[in-house]
C-alpha positions in Angstrom: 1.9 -26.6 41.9 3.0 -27.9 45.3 3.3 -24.7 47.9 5.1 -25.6 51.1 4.8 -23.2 54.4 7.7 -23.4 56.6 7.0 -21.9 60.5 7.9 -22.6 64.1 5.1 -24.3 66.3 4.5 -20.7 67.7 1.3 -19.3 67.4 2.0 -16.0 66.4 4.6 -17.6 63.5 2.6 -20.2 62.2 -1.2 -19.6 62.3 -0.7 -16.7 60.0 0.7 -19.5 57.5 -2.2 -21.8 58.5 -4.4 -18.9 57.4 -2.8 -18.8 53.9 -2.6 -22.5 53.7 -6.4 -22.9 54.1 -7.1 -20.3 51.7 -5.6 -22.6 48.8 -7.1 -25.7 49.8 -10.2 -25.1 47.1 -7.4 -24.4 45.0 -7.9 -27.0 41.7 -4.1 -26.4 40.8 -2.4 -26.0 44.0 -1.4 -28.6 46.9 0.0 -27.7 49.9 2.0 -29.1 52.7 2.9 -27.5 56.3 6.1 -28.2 57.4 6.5 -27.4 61.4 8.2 -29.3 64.9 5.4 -31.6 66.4 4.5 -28.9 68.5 2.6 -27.5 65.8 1.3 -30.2 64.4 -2.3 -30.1 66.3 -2.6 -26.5 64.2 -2.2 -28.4 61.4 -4.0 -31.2 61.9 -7.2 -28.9 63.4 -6.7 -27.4 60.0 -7.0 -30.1 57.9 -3.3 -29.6 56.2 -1.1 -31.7 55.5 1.9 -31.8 57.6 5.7 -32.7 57.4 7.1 -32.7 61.2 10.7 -31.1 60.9 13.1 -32.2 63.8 11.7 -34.7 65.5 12.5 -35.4 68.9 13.7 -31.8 69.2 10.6 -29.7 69.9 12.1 -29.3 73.5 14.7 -27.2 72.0 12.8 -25.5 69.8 10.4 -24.5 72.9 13.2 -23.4 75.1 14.2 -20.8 72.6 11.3 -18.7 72.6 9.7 -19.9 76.0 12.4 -18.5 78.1 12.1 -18.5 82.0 12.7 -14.5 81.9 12.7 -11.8 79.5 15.8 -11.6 77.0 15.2 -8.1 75.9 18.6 -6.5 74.2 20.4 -8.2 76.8 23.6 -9.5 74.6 24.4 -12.2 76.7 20.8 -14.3 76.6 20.4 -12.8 72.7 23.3 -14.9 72.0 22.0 -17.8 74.0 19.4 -17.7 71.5 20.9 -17.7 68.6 23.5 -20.6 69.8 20.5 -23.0 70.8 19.2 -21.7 67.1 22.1 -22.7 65.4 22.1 -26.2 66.7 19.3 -27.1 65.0 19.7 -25.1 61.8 22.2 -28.0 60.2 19.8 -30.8 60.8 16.7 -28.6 59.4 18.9 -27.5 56.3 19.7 -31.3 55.9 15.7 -32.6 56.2 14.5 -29.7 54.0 17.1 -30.6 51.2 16.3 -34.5 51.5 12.2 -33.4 51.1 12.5 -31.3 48.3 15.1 -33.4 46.5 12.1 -36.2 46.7 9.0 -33.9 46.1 10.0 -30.6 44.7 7.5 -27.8 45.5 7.3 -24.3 43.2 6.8 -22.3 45.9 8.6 -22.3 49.7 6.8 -19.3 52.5 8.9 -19.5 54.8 8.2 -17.1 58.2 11.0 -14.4 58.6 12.5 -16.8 61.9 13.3 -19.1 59.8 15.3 -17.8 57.4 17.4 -21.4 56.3 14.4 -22.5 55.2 14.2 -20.0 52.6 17.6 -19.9 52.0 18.1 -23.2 51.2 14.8 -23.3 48.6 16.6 -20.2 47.1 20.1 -22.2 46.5 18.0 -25.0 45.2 16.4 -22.9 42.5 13.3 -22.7 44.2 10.7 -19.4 44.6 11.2 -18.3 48.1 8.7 -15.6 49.6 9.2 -14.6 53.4 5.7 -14.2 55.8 6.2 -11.4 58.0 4.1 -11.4 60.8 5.9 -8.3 62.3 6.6 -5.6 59.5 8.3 -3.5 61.4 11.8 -5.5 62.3 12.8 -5.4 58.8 15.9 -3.4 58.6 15.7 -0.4 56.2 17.4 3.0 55.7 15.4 5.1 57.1 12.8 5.4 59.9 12.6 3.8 63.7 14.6 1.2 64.6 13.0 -1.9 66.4 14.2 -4.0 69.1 15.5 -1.2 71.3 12.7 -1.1 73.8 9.8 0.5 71.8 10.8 4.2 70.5 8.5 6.4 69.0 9.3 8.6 66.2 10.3 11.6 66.6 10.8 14.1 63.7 13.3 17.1 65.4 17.0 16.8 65.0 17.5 14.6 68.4 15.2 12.1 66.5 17.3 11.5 63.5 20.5 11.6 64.5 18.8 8.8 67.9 17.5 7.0 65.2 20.6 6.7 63.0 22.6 5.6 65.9 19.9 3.2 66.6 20.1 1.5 62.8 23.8 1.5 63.4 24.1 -0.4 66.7 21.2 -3.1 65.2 23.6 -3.4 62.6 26.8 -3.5 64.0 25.5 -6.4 66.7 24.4 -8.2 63.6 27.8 -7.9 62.2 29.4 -8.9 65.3 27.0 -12.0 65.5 27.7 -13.3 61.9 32.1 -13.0 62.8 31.7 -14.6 66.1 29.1 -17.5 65.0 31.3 -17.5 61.1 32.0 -21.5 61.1 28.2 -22.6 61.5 27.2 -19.7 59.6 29.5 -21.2 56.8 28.7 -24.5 57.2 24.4 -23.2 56.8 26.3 -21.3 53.7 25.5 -18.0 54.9 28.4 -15.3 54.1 27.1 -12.7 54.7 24.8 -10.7 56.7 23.6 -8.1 53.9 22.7 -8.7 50.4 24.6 -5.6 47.9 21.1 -3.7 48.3 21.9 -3.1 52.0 18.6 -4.9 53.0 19.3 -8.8 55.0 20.0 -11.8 53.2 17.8 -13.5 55.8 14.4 -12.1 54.3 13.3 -13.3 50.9 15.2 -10.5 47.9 11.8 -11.3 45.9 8.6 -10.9 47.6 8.0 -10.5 51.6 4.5 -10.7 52.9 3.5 -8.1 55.3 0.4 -9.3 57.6 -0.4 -6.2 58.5 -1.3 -2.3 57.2 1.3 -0.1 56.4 -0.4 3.2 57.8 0.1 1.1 60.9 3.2 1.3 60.7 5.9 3.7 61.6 6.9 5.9 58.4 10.0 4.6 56.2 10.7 4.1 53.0 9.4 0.4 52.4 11.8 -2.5 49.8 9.6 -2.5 46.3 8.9 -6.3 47.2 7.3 -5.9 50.2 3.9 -6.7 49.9 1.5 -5.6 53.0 -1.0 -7.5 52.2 -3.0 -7.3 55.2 -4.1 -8.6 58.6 -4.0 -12.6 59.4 -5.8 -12.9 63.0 -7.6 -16.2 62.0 -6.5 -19.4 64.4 -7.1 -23.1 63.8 -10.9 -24.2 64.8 -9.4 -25.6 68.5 -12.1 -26.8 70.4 -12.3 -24.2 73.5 -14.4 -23.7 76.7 -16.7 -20.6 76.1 -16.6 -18.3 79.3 -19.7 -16.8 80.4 -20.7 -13.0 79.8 -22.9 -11.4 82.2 -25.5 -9.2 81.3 -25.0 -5.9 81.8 -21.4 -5.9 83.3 -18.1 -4.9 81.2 -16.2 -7.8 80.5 -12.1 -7.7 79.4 -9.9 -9.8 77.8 -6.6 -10.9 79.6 -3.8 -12.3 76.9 -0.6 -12.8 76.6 -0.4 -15.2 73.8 1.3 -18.6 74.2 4.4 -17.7 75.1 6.6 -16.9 78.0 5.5 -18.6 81.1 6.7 -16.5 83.5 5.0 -13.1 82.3 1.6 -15.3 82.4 2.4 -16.3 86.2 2.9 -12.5 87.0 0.1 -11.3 85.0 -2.5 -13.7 86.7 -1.3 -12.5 90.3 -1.7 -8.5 89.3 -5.6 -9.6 87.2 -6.5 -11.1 90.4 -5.7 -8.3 92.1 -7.4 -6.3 89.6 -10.3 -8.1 89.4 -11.0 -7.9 93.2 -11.0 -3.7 93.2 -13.3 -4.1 90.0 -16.2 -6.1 91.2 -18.7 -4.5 88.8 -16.6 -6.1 85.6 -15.9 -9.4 84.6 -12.2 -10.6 83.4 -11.6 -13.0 81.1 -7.8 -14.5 81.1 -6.8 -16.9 78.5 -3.6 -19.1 78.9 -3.2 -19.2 75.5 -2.9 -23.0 75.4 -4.3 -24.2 71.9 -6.7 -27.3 72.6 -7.4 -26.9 76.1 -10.8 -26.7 77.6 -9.8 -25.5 81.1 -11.6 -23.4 82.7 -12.0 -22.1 86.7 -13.8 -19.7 88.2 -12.3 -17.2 91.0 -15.4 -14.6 91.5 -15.2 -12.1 88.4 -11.7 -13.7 87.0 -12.6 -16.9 84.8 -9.3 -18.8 83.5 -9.4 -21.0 80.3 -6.7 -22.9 78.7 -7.6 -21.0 75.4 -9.9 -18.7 73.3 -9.8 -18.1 69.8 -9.7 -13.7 69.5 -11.9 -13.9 66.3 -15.1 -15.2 67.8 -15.4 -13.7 71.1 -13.6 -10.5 71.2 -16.6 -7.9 69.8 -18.0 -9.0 72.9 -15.4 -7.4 75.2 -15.4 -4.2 75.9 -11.1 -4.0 76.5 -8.0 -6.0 76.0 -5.5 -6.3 78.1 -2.6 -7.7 76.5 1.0 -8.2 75.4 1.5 -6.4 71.8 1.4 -9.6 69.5 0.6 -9.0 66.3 -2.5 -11.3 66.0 -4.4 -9.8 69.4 -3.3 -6.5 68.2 -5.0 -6.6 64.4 -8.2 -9.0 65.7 -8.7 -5.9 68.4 -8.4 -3.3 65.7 -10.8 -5.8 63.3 -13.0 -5.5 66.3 -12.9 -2.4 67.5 -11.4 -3.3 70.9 -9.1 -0.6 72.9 -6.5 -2.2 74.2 -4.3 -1.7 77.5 -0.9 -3.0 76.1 1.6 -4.6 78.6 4.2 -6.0 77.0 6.9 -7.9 77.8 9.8 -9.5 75.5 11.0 -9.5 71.7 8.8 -7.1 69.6 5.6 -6.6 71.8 7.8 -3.1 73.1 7.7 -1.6 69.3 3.8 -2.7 68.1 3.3 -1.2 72.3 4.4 2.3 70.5 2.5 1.7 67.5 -0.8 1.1 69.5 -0.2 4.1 71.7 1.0 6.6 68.7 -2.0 5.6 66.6 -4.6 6.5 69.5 -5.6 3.1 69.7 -4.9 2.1 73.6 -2.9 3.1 76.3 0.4 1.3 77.7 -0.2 -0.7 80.9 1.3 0.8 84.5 1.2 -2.6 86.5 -1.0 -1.9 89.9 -4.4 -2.4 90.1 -5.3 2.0 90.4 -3.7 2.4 87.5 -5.5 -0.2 85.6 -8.7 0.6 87.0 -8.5 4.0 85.8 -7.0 3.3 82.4 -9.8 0.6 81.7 -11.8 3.0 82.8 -10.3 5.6 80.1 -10.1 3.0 77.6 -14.6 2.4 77.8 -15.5 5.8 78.1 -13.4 8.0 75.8 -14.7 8.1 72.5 -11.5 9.1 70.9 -10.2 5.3 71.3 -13.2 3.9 69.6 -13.0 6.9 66.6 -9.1 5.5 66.3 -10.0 1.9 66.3 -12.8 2.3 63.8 -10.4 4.8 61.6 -7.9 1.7 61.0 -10.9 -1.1 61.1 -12.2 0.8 58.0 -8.8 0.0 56.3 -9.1 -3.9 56.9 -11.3 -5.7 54.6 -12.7 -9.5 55.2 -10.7 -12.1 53.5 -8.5 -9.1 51.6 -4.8 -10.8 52.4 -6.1 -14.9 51.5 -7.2 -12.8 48.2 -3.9 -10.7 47.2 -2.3 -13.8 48.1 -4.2 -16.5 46.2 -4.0 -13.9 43.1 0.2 -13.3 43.8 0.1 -17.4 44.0 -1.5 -17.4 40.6 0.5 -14.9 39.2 
């Protein structure tokens, strides 16, 4: 059976898919093909997939959605920015992916939740469509916290309910109003309708979605009967990478904020500096979160590189600072890493609550006394580390390539 994964170039969309890619490649009776823009091609190629590049000559448009030269937050105006850039290219993909599958037909499409045409279009061609969720908690449901309004935390009084219902509604209602005022390209990508009859969105996969992550992570709500958490996916693509030094006896931190958003890296570097200089006794690592690179300069205790792979190096940190992603969030927790979380677009503000609420870290104040004391906080509380190894006891090595190899397999 031919299994096709369909993702962005973005780290935190696609390297999940990589890892469920590579977990098939032993597979006698499965092949598999990655189909991405060229700027995710070197993840592919690093891990040893075959790849399809989608768009080509367009990855500059694809960058300039996400990489965004300040933060969108709710703010209508640059969400719809967006989603017109979005749309652009969504004709063109549709086209491609029809003309590929019409050649070699593949049994099963994962597509990640971004990129929901992809899926679509497999589903209108009579093809099994499963959607990979890096990020469980956008999914719309009935019940429960809403995401994308700037990180709430539940609350369980009558001020909470009624906040939260408001909340679902306005999520919903800009949907709505998104669909009506973008109707003729939604039409011409075939998309009616916002909502399938089940309430839940037509975007996401009405047959399985993957959750990488754990559900008691999760705010509670009443989770779709085909969503599947079926665990954490923190593994990246073997990059070659320029090892930092770790000094004996000093406390070393990890500085990340994943491979996105340019602007937040240029501000975070100036306030680590900073940092760094008032904390001479610890050593900070701060990645750039460029896949490939092997830069690397030394300013005193601050040490830049162009990237680091979290999985090998971080049980040798002692803290995180760091944005909220997903894949920094769970390879902390899989190393039992407390985390000061600063984040600072998309949904970095809702996993922020999660990592708080849980008792796993602490949310970032940005100046260099706050920090100091937090990190401080962070290394010598043992309630963090009782948190951290709490949830690390509910990951397992290798548990989410097995539920999905045996789901694959049926």
């Amino acid at each position: 059976m031919l299994v096709d994964f369909v993702a962005p170039p973005f780290a935190g969309h696609l390297f999940p898919l990589l890892q469920l890619a590579r977990s098939l490649k032993d597979h006698a009776r499965v092949r598999t093909r990655v189909l991405t823009t060229r700027g995710g091609l070197l993840g592919v190629e690093a891990s040893e997939l075959q790849a399809i590049e989608l768009l080509p000559g367009l990855d500059h448009v694809v960058r300039e959605i996400s990489d965004t030269t300040r933060r969108v937050g709710s703010n209508p105006l640059r969400l719809l920015r967006q989603l017109r850039l979005n749309l652009s290219l969504m004709e063109q993909l549709q086209e491609e992916l029809v003309a590929l599958w019409e050649a070699d037909r593949p049994g099963l499409v994962v597509a990640d939740f971004v990129l929901p045409v992809a899926g679509l279009t497999a589903k209108r061609m009579g093809i099994d469509w499963w959607t990979g969720m890096p990020t469980p908690c956008v999914l719309e449901t009935g019940d429960g916290v809403p995401s994308y309004l700037g990180g709430w935390k539940p609350r369980s009084d009558w001020y909470g309910r009624c906040r939260d219902q408001a909340g679902r509604a306005v999520v919903r209602a800009f949907k709505l109003g998104v669909r009506k005022m973008f109707d003729s390209q939604f039409r011409a990508l075939s998309i009616s309708s916002v909502y399938r009859s089940d309430g839940l969105e037509v975007a996401y996969s009405p047959t399985r979605v993957l959750g990488f992550g754990l559900r008691d992570f999760e705010f509670a709500r009443e989770w779709p009967d085909h969503f599947d958490f079926i665990g954490p996916l923190t593994e990246s693509p073997p990059f070659a990478y320029a090892e930092p030094p770790f000094a004996p006896g000093k406390r070393h931190v990890l500085v990340t904020l994943g491979t996105h958003l340019p602007w937040a890296r240029r501000r975070a570097y100036d306030l680590i500096r900073r940092v760094a200089a008032a904390m001479p006794a610890w050593v900070f690592h701060f990645s750039d979160g460029e896949p490939g690179s092997l830069s690397r300069s030394t300013a005193g205790n601050l040490i830049r590189v162009g990237f680091l792979p979290y999985g090998n190096l971080l049980p040798r940190y002692d803290a995180a600072i760091m944005h909220g992603g997903t894949g920094i969030t769970y390879a902390c927790i899989e190393s039992g890493v407390p985390m000061l979380v600063w984040p600072h677009d998309y949904d970095q503000f809702d996993h922020a609550a999660r990592i708080v609420e849980r008792g796993l870290g602490l949310r970032l104040t940005p100046s260099p006394k706050a920090i100091k004391q937090d990190l401080g906080r962070l290394c010598s509380e043992a309630t963090f580390r009782d948190r951290l190894e709490h949830f690390r006891s509910k990951t397992e090595a290798n548990a989410a390539e097995r539920r999905f190899r045996e789901l694959v397999e049926g």
